[in-house]
C-alpha positions as CSV (number, residue, x, y, z in Angstrom):
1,X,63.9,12.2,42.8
2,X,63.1,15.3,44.5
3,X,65.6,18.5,44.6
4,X,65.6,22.2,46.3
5,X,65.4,25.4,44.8
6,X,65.0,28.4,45.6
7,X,62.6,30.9,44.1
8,X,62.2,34.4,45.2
9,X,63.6,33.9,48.5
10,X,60.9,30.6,48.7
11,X,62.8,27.5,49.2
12,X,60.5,24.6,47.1
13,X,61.1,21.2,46.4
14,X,60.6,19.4,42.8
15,X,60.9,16.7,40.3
16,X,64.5,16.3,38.7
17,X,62.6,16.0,35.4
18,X,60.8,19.7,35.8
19,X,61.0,22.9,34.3
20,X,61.5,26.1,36.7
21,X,58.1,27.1,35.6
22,X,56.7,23.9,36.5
23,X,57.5,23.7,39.2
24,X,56.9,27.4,40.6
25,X,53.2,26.5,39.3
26,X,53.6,23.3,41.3
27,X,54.3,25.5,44.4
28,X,51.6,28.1,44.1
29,X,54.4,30.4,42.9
30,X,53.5,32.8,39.9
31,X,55.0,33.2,37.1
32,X,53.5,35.0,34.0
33,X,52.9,32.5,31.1
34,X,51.2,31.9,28.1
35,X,52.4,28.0,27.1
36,X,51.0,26.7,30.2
37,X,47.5,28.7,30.3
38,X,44.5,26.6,31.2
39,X,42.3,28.7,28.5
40,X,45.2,28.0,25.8
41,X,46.9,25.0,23.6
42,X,50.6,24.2,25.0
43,X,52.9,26.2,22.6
44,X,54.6,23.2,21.5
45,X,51.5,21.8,19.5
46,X,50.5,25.3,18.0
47,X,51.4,25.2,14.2
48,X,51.0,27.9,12.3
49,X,47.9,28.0,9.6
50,X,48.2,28.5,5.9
51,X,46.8,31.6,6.0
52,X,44.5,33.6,8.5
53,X,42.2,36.4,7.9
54,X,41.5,40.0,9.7
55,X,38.7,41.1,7.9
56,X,38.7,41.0,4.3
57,X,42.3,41.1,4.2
58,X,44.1,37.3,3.7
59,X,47.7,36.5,5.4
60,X,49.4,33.5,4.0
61,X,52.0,31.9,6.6
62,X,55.3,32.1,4.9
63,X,56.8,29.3,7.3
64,X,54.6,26.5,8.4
65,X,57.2,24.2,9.8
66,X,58.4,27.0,12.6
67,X,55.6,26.2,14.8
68,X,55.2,28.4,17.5
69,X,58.3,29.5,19.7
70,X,57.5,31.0,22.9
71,X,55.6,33.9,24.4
72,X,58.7,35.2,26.6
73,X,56.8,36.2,29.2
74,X,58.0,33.3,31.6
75,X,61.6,35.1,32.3
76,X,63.7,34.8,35.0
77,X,66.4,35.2,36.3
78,X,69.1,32.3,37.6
79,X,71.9,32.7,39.7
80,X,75.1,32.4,37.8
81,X,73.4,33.4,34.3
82,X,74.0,36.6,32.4
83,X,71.1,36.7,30.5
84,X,67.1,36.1,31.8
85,X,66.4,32.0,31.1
86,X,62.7,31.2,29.9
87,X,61.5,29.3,33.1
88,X,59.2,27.3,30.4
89,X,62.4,25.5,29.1
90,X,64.9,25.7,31.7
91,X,65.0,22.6,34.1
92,X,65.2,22.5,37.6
93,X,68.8,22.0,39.3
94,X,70.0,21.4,42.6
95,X,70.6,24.5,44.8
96,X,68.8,26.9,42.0
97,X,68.2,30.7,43.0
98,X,65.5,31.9,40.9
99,X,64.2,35.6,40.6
100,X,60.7,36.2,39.0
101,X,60.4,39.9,39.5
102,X,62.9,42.6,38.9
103,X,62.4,45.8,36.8
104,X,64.3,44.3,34.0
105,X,62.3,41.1,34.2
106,X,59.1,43.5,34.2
107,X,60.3,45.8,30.8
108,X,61.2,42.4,28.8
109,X,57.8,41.1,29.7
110,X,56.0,44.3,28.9
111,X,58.2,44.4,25.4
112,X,57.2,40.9,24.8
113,X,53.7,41.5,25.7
114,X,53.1,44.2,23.4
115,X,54.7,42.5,20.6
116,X,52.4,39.6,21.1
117,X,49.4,42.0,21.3
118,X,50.1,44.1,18.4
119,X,50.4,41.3,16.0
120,X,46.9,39.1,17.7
121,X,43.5,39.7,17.1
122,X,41.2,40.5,20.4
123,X,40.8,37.5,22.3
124,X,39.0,37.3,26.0
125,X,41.9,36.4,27.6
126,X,43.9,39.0,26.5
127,X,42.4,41.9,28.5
128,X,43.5,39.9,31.7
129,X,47.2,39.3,30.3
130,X,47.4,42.9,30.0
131,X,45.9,44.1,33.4
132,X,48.6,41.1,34.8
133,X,51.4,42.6,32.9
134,X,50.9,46.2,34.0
135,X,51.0,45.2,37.5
């Protein structure tokens, strides 16, 4: 069963059974993500490994069962809600105003960014993610 929401101004239509950000993506509306990259693993099968390596040096995972949480670049902000929502776990409702661009949505993404990036070892898709971010 189909519903309406609105995001940034854009009224859509989507599944009853979608999150926000699958359905912005659904719409050709961006949203900056991670969990849902083509180049990347969805978050929710990522489990952590015994222990990596950077160099020489060896890092043992001190909580295996935590899997992997989010990236918290997918914020927005909903109508009605004090706080930004990840748009990766929030479903869809009926009559929804969604924001994906604010200055505070930009500063929590940048934060979130950074935090990712100083704890990840160079990737090729991380270059892009930055670039993205800055904008």
């Amino acid at each position: 069963m189909k519903i309406e929401l609105t995001i940034d101004s854009q009224q859509i239509e989507a599944e009853r059974s979608q999150t926000v950000l699958e359905a912005a993506l659904e719409a050709d509306l961006y949203i900056p993500h991670l969990c849902y990259h083509p180049d990347l693993p969805y978050f929710k099968d990522i489990s952590p490994m015994e222990v990596c390596y950077r160099g020489t040096q060896e890092y043992c995972s001190d909580n295996q069962s935590a899997g992997y949480e989010r990236c918290g670049l997918c914020l927005v902000e909903i109508k009605g809600q004090p706080e930004p929502l990840l748009s990766c776990l929030t479903p869809v409702e009926e009559g929804m105003e969604v924001v994906t661009v604010s200055p505070k949505l930009k500063a929590l993404r940048q934060d979130n960014l950074a935090f990712i990036l100083a704890r990840t070892p160079p990737m090729p898709v991380l270059p892009v993610l930055r670039e993205k971010a800055a904008a």
